[in-house]
C-alpha positions as a printed Julia matrix, in Angstrom:
637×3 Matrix{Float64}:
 -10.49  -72.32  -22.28
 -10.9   -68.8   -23.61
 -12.28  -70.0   -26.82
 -14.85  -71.69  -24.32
 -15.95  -68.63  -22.86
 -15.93  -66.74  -25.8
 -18.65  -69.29  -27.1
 -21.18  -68.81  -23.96
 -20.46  -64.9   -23.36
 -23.37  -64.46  -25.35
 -27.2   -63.18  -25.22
 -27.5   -62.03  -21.06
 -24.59  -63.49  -19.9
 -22.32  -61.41  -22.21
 -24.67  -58.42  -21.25
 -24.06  -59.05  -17.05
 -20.42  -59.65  -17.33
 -20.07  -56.31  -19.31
 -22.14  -54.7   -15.95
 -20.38  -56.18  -13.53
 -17.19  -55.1   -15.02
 -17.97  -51.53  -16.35
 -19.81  -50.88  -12.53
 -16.16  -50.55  -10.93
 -14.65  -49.01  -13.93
 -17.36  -46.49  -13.97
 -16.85  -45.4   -10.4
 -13.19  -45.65  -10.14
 -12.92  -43.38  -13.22
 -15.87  -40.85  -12.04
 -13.77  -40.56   -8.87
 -10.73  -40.07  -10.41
 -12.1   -36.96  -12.31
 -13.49  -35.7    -9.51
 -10.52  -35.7    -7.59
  -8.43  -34.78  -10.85
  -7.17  -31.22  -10.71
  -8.44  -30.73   -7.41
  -6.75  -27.81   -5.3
  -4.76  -28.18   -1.87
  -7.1   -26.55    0.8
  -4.58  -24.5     3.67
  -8.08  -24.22    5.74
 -11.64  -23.92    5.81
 -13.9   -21.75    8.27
 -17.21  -22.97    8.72
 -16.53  -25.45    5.67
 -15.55  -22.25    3.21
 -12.52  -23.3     1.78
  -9.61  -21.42    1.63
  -7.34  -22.88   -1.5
  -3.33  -22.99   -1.72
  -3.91  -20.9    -4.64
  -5.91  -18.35   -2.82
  -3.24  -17.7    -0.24
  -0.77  -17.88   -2.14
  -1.94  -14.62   -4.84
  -3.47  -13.15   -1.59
   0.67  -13.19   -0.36
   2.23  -12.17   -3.11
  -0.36   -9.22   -3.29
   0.82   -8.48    0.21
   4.0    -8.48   -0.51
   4.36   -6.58   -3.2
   2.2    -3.96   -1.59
   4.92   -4.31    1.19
   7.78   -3.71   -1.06
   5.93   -0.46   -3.33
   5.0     1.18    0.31
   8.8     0.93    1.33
  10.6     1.43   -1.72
  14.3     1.6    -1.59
  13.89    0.98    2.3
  12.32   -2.84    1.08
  14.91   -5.12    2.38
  13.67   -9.23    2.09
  15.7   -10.37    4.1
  14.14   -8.32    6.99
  10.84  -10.42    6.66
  10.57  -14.39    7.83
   8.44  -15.4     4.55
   6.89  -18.15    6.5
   5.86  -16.17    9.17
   4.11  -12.87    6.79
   2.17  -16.11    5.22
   1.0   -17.07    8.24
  -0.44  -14.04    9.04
  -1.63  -13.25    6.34
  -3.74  -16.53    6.21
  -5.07  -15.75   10.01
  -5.88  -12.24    7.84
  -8.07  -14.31    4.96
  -9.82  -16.43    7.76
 -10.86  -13.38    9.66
 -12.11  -12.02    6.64
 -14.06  -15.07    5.71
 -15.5   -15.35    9.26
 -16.83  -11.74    8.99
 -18.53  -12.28    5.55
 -20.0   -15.2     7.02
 -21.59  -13.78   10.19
 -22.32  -10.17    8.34
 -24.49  -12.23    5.69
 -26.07  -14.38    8.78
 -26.92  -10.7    10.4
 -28.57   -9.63    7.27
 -26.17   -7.32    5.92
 -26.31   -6.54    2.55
 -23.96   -4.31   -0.08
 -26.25   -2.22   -3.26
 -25.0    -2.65   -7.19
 -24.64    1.12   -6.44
 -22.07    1.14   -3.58
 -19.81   -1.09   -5.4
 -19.76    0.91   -8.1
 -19.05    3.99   -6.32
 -16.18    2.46   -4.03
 -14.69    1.24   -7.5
 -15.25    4.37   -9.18
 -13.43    6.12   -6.74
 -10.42    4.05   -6.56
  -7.34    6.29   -7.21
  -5.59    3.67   -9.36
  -8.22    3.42  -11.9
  -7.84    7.18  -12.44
  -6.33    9.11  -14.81
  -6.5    13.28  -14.06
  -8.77   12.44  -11.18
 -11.42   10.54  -13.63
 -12.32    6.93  -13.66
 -10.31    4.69  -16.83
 -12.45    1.91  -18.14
  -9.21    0.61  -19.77
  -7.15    1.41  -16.68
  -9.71   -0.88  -14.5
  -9.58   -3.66  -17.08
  -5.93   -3.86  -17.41
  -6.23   -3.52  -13.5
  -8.33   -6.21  -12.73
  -6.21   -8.49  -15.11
  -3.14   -8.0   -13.7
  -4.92   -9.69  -10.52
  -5.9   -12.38  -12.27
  -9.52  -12.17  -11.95
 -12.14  -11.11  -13.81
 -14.56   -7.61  -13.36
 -17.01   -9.82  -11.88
 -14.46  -11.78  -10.25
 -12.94   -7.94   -8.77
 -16.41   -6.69   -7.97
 -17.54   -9.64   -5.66
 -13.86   -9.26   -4.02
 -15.23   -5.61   -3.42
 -19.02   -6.56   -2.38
 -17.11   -8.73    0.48
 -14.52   -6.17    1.32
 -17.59   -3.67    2.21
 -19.43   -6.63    3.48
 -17.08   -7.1     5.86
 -16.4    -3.44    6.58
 -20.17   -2.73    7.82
 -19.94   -5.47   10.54
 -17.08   -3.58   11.79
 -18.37    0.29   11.55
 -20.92   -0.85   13.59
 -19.51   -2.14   16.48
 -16.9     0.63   16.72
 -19.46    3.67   16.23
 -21.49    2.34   18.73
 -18.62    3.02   21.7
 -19.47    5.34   24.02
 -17.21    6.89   26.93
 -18.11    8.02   30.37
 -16.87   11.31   31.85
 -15.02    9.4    34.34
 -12.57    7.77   31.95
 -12.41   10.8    29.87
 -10.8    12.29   32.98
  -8.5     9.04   33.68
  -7.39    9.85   30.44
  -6.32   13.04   30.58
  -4.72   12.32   33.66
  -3.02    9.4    32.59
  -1.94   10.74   29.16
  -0.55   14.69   30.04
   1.39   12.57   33.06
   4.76   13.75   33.83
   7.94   12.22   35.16
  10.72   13.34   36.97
  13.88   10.89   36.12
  17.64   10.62   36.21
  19.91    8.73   34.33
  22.95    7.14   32.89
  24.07    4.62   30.38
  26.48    1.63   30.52
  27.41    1.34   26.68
  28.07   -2.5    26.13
  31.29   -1.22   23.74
  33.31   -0.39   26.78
  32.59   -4.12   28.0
  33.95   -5.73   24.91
  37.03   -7.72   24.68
  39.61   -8.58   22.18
  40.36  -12.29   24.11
  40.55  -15.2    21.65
  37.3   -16.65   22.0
  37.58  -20.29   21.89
  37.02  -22.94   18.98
  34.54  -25.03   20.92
  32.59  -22.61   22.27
  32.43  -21.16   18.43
  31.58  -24.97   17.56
  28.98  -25.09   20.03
  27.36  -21.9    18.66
  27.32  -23.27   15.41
  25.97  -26.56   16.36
  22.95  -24.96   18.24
  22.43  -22.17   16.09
  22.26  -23.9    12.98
  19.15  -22.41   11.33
  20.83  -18.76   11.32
  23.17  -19.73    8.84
  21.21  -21.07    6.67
  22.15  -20.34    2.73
  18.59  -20.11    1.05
  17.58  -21.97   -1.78
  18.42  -20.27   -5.42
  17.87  -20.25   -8.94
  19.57  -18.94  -12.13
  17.32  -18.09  -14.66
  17.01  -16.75  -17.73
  14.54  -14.9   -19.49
  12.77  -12.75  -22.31
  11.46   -9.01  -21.7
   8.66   -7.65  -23.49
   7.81   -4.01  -23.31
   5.97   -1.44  -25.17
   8.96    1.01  -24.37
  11.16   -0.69  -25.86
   9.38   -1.68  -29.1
   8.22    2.34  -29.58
  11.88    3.38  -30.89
  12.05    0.53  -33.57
   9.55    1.22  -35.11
   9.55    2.62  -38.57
   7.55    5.5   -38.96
   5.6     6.59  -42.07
   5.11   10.69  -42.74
   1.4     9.2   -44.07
   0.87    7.23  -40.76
   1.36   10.3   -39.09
  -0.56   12.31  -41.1
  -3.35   10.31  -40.78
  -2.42   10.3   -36.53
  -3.02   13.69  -36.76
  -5.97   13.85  -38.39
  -7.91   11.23  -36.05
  -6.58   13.21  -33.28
  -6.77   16.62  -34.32
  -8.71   17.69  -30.97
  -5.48   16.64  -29.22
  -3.99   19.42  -30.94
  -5.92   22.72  -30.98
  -6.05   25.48  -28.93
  -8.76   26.65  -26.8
 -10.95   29.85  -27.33
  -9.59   32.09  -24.63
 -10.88   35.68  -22.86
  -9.48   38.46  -21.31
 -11.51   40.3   -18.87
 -11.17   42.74  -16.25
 -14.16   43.17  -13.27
 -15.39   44.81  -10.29
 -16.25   43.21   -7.18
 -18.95   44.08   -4.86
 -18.2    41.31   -2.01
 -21.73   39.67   -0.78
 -22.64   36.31    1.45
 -24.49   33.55   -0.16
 -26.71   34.21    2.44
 -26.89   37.82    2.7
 -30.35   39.5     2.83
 -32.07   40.71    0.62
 -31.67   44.53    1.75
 -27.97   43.85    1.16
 -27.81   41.74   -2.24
 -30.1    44.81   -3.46
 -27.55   47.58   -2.21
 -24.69   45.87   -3.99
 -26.75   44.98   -6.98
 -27.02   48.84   -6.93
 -23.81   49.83   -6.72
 -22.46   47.57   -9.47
 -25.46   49.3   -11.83
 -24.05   52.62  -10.59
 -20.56   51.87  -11.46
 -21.79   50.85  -14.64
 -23.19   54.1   -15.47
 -20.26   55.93  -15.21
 -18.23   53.47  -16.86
 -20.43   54.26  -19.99
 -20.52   57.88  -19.29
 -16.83   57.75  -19.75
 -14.84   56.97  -16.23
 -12.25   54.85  -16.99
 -12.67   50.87  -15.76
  -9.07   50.26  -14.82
  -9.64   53.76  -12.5
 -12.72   52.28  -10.56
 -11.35   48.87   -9.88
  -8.59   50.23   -8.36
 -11.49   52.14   -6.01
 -14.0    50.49   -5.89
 -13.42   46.86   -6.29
 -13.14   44.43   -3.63
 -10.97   41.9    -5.03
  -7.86   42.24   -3.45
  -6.28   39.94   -5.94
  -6.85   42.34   -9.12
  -7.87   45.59   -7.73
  -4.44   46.78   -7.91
  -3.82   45.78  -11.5
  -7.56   47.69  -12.52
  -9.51   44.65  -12.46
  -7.47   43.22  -15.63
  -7.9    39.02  -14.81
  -5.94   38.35  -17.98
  -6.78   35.28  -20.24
  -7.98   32.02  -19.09
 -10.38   29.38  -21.1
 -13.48   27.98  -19.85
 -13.5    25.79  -16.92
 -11.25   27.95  -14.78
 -13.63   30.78  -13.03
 -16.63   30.4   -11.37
 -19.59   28.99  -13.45
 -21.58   32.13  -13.25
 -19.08   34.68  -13.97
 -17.52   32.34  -16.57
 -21.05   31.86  -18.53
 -21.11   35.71  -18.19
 -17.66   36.53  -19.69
 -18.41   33.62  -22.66
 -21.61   35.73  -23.31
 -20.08   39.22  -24.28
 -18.73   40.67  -27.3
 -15.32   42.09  -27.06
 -15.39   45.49  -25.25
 -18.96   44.91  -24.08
 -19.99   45.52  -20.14
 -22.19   42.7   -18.32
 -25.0    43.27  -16.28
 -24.34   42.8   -12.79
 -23.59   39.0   -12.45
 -23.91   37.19   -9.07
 -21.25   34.49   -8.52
 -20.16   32.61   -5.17
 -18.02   35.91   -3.98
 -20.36   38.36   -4.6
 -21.41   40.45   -7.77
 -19.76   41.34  -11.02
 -19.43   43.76  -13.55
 -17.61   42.46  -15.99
 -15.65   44.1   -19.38
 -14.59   41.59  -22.16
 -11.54   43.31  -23.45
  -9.79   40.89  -25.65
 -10.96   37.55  -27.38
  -8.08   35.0   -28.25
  -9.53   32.67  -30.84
  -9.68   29.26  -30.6
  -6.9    27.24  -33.43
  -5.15   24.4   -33.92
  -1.88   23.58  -34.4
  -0.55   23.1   -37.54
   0.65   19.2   -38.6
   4.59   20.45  -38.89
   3.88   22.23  -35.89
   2.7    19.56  -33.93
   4.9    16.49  -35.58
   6.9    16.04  -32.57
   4.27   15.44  -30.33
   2.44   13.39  -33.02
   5.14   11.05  -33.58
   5.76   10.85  -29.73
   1.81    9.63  -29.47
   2.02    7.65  -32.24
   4.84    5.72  -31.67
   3.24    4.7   -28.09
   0.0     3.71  -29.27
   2.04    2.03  -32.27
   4.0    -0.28  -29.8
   1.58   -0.28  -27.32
  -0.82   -2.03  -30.15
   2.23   -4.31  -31.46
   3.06   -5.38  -27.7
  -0.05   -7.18  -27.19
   0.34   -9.0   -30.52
   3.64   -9.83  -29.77
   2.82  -11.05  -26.17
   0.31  -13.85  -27.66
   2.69  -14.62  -29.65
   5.31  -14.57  -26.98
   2.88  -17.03  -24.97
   2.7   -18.76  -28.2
   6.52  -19.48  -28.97
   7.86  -20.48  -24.97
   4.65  -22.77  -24.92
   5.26  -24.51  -28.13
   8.87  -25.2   -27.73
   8.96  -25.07  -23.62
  12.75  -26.37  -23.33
  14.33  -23.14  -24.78
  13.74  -19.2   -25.01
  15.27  -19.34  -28.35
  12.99  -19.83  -30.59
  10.89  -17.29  -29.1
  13.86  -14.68  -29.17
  14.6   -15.46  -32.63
  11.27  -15.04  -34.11
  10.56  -11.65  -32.08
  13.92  -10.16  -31.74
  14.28  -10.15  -27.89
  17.82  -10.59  -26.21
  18.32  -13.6   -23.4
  19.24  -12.45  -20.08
  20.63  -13.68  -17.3
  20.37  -13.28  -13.39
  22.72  -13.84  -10.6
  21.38  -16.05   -8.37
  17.98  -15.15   -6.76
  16.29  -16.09   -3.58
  12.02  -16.51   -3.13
  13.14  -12.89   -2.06
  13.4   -12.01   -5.69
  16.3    -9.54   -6.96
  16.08   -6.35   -8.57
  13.74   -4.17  -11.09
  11.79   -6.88  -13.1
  13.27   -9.8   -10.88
  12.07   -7.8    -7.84
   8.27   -8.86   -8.76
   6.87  -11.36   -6.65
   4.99  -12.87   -9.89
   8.38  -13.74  -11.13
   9.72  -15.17   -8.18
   6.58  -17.31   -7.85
   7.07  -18.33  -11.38
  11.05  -19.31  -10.85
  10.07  -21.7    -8.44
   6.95  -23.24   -9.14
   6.88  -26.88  -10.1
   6.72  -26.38  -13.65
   9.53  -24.73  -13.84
  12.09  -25.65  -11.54
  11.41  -29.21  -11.45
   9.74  -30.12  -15.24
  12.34  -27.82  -16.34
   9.41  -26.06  -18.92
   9.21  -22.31  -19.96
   7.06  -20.29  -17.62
   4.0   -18.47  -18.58
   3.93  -15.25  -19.95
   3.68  -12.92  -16.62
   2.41   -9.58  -16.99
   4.34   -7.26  -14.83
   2.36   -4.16  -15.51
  -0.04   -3.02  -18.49
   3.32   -2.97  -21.01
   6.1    -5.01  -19.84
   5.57   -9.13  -19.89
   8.19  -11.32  -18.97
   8.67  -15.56  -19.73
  11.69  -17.12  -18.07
  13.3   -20.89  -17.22
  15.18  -21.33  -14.59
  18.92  -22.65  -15.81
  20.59  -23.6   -12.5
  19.03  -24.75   -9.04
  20.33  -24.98   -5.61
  18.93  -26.29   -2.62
  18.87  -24.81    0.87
  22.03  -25.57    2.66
  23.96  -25.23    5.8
  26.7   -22.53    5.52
  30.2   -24.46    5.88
  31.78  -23.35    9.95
  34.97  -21.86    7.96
  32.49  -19.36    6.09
  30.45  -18.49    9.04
  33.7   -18.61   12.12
  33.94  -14.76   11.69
  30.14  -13.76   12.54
  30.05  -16.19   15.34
  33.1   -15.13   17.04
  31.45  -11.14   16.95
  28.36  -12.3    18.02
  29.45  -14.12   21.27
  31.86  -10.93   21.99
  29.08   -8.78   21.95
  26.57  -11.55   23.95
  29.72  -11.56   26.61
  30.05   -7.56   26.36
  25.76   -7.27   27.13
  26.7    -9.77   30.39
  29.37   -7.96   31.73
  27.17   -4.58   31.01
  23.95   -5.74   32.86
  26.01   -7.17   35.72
  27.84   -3.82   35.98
  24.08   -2.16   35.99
  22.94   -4.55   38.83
  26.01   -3.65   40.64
  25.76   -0.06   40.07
  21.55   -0.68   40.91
  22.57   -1.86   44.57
  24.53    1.13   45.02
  21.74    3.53   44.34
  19.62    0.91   46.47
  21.64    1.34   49.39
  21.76    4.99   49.41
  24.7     6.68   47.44
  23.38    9.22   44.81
  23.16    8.76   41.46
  25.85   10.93   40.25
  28.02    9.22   42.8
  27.28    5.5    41.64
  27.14    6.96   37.84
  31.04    7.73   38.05
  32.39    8.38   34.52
  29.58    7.86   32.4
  27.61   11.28   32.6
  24.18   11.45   34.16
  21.33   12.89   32.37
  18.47   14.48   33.68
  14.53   13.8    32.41
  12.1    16.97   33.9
   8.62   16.62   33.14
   8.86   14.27   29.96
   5.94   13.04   29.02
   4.51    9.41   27.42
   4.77   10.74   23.78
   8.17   12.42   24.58
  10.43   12.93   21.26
  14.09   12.43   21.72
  14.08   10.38   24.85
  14.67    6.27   24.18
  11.5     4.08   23.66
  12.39    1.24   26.02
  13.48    4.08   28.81
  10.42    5.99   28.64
   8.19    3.02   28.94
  10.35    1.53   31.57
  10.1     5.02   33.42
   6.49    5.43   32.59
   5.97    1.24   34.19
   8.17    1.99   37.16
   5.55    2.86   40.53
   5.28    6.43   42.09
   8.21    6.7    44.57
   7.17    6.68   47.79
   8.07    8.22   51.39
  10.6    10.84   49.54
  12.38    8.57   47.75
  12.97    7.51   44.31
  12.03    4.47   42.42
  14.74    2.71   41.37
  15.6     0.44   38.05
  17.59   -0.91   34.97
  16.18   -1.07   31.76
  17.96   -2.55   28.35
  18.57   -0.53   25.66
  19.22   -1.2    22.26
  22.46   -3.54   21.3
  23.26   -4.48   24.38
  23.51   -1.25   26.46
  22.16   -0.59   29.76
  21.02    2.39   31.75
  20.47    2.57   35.37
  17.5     5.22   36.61
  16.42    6.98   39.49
  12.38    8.32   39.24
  12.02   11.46   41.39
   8.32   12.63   40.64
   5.04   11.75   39.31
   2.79   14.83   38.26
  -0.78   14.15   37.01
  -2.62   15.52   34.19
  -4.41   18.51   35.15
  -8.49   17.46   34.01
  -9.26   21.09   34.92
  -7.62   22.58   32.17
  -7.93   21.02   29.44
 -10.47   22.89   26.66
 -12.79   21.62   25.2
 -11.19   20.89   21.99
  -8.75   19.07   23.85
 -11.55   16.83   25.78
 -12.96   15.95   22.36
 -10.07   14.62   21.22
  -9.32   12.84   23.91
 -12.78   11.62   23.66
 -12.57   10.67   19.72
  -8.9     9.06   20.78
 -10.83    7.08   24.09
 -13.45    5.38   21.19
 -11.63    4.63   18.9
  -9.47    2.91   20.52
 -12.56    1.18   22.61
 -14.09    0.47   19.66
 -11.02   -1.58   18.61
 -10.92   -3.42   21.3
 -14.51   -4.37   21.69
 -14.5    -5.26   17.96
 -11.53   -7.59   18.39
 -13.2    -9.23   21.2
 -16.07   -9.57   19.2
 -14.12  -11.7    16.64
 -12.67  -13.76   19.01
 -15.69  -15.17   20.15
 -16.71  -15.56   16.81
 -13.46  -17.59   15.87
 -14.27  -19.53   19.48
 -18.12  -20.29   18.0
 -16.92  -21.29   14.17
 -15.48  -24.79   13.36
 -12.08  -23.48   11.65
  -9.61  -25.91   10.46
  -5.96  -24.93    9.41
  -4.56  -28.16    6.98
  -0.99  -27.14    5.8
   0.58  -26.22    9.11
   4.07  -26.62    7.79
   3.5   -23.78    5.5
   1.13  -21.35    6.4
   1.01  -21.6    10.41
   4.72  -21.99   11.84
């Protein structure tokens, strides 16, 4: 039968067979590239795409921006993961939604403000100066390109302009400005006491099926996170400068490439007389003092001793004392005038009068401190220092390609990669997403530990650049899952934790007792009993020193009326209560407040308009645009 068909596939009827059947084959494998490779989308806004990938380097940004601002104070497991990704996805939509209306307004960002916002980024800076190689190590470590950075800018500003504009257009009327100050230099009258939820606790055996019951319905607080062991290899520049072997011709010819590193500046000693004048004195009194510094030149030459006349006549309070003497400095410390001046003379010689931002100058040069540099055995410590960075900082980028090279080629083991470039294994303990400490703390690493190539191919990670000199590649060597904590290792926390729920019971009935008291008529140091009552006179909404939750709860509570004062509990922090009595309401005085004080109050009143208004503004435009959130496991719980 097949020989049969093979005999009449031939001429057009071989030619439509092969169509027919390369038709599906075409467009099943077209859509398979397509789709191929093809990135999980968390949401769009207005069919803009916002990729896994993006959030996911957009939250590790965050968070490691979170953990540098806090420092030692960083603690992870203050912060729900799941809900910081959240927000900071709402963030990346907002900021999507505003590039999208700004460039439907017809707001545009120059070539020339880009450049100047990144020029003037401090962490592209060395000594207050823009780094090319700073910014390009920069942008790297982001994982983008310049381009890639500078379109991240253009929409940053983009996005920025929308904003300034609605919140510099807020205006405030002389009305509120006066609610304000009325509102916000109130004062209160209050009394006091506290009900401390210690003295309600008790040392009864709290019983197993209540604990059970806690456990059963609390189940997600004891929750042992999921963990890895890993292992890895550190490369840093540091660490490679000390091995090296360094050659007295290397750094010779160091120090000969980099001799201006070395030398020492021309500098001049010079002592002067200052006529104070205004940059914008007239011209009757920038030709007296011109005149007296021409005088006091005169009888310097005719023999009067400098030192003598600074003392008398000068006007610099700074040197007058000492005779004028300024002692030695190198260019680019004075002002430019009197600086071009001193440059000018000859040793000894006496300037013409010389105008600078303070006034006018004569000037004597009286000592000139030539200009040398240091001598190769003088400077070999500091040579060999620089050398020995640039050395290993040169070496550490070889060895990191070949570092990427090694743990990609063989990506079951570190091994052959620490062989070949003499790096030692370590371990960690186990580690949370949370990450662990100095190199481990790096959200890069953490995202790297448990990523699917890693923890579930089991493969060498990628070389991850922790900062321009340090590069790390790990595998993770032991994995466990999220788990419930076992009742046995958990009994102990419960058993506080419903103690001190029972303790904050018996404490805010004891309030509401103590509350019905004042209610009914006894006074407050009656009903406060043993616990001692404090007294709050003319505290004010900003008050230092005073609880949060009591001064807003005083600050809430309505004016007491007929003579008497309003009454109320509030619930302080674990667990306590205190029980207050609110005697008088005193309004800001509008009358006198200065100006200075209006202003501010005025600045404070639209800026804080401005906010609002602008907010409201973007939630009509989130209520116009079609915005679609996909992975609402992950990035919206």
């Amino acid at each position: 039968m097949l020989q049969a068909i093979r005999d009449k596939a031939q001429g057009w009827i071989a030619w439509a067979i092969v169509i027919l059947i390369s038709i599906p084959f075409a467009l099943w494998g077209i859509q398979e590239y397509l789709g191929a490779g093809a990135e999980p989308v968390v949401a769009s806004v207005n069919d803009e795409e916002i990729t896994e990938r993006d959030l996911d380097q957009r939250f590790n940004t965050f968070r490691q921006q979170l953990r540098e601002r806090l420092g030692a104070a960083y603690k992870p497991e203050m912060f729900d993961n799941t809900r910081m990704r959240a927000e900071v996805l709402q963030e990346m939509i907002r900021g999507s939604l505003l590039r999208q209306v700004s460039h439907d307004m017809g707001l545009r960002v120059g070539d020339q403000l880009i450049r100047s916002a990144i020029l003037g980024i401090e962490a592209f800076q060395v000594d207050g100066h823009f780094d090319k190689a700073l910014y390009e190590r920069g942008v790297r470590l982001q994982g983008t390109s310049e381009a890639g950075f500078e379109q991240r800018v253009r929409q940053a500003l983009l996005s920025e302009q929308l904003s300034q504009a609605v919140q510099n257009s807020v205006f405030a009327t002389q009305r509120e400005i006066e609610e304000l100050i009325r509102l916000r230099n109130q004062t209160r009258d209050a009394a006091y006491f506290t009900l401390p939820v210690a003295d309600f606790l008790s040392d009864e055996e709290i019983p197993i099926d209540l604990v059970e019951s806690y456990y059963q319905s609390h189940q997600n607080e004891f929750l042992a996170p999921e963990q890895v062991k890993i292992e890895y290899l550190l490369l840093s520049a540091e660490a490679i400068a000390p091995t090296l072997d360094v050659q007295e011709e290397a750094l010779r010819g160091y120090y000969e490439a980099h001799l201006e590193s070395y030398g020492r500046p021309e500098q001049r000693r010079a002592s002067h007389i200052l006529v104070q004048v205004a940059q914008d004195a007239d011209e009757a009194t920038v030709a007296a003092a011109k005149e007296k510094i021409a005088s006091l030149r005169q009888r310097v030459e005719a023999g009067e001793a400098f030192a003598d006349l600074a003392k008398s006549e000068s006007q610099d309070p700074g040197s007058a004392a000492a005779g004028g003497d300024l002692g030695f400095f190198g260019k680019g410390i004075m002002d430019p005038a009197f600086e071009s001046a001193t440059f000018a003379l000859k040793e000894g010689e006496l300037s013409e009068a010389v105008r600078s931002s303070f006034g006018f100058h004569l000037i004597r040069l009286s000592e000139i401190k030539s200009g040398d540099v240091k001598s190769f055995e003088e400077a070999r410590q500091e040579v060999e220092s620089a050398y020995r960075k640039a050395e290993a900082e040169r070496l550490y980028f070889e060895y990191a390609e070949r570092l990427a090279d090694l743990s990609y080629e063989d990506p079951s083991s570190l091994e052959p990669a620490a062989s070949t470039l003499e790096l030692k294994i370590e371990q960690s303990d186990w580690l949370t997403r949370d990450g662990g400490a100095g190199v481990l703390s790096s959200p890069k690493v953490m995202a790297a530990a448990f990523s699917e190539d890693v923890l579930v191919e089991h493969n060498n990670s990628e070389v991850i650049e922790l900062d321009q000199t340090r590069s790390l590649v790990l595998r993770v060597v032991d994995h466990q899952e999220a788990s419930l904590k076992a009742l046995d290792e958990v009994k102990a926390e419960i058993i506080e934790t419903i103690r001190q729920q029972q303790a904050a019971e018996k404490a805010k009935a004891e309030a509401e007792k103590r509350l019905a008291q004042l209610q009914a008529g006894e006074s407050i140091e009656a009903v406060a009993g043993d616990y001692s009552t404090k007294q709050l006179s003319g505290v004010k909404r900003s008050e230092r020193g005073v609880l949060y939750s009591l001064l807003s709860d005083i600050f809430s509570a309505p004016r007491p009326k007929d003579g008497k004062p309003t009454l109320g509990i509030t619930r302080l922090g674990k667990g306590d209560y205190a029980v207050y009595a609110l005697s008088t309401v005193s309004d800001g005085n509008v009358e006198v407040a200065d100006e200075a004080a209006k202003q501010r109050e005025i600045d404070n009143l639209k800026r804080l308009q401005g906010r609002s208004d602008f907010n409201h503004l973007l939630y009509d435009m989130k209520g116009r645009a079609k915005i679609t959130i996909t992975l609402q496991s992950e990035a919206t719980q």
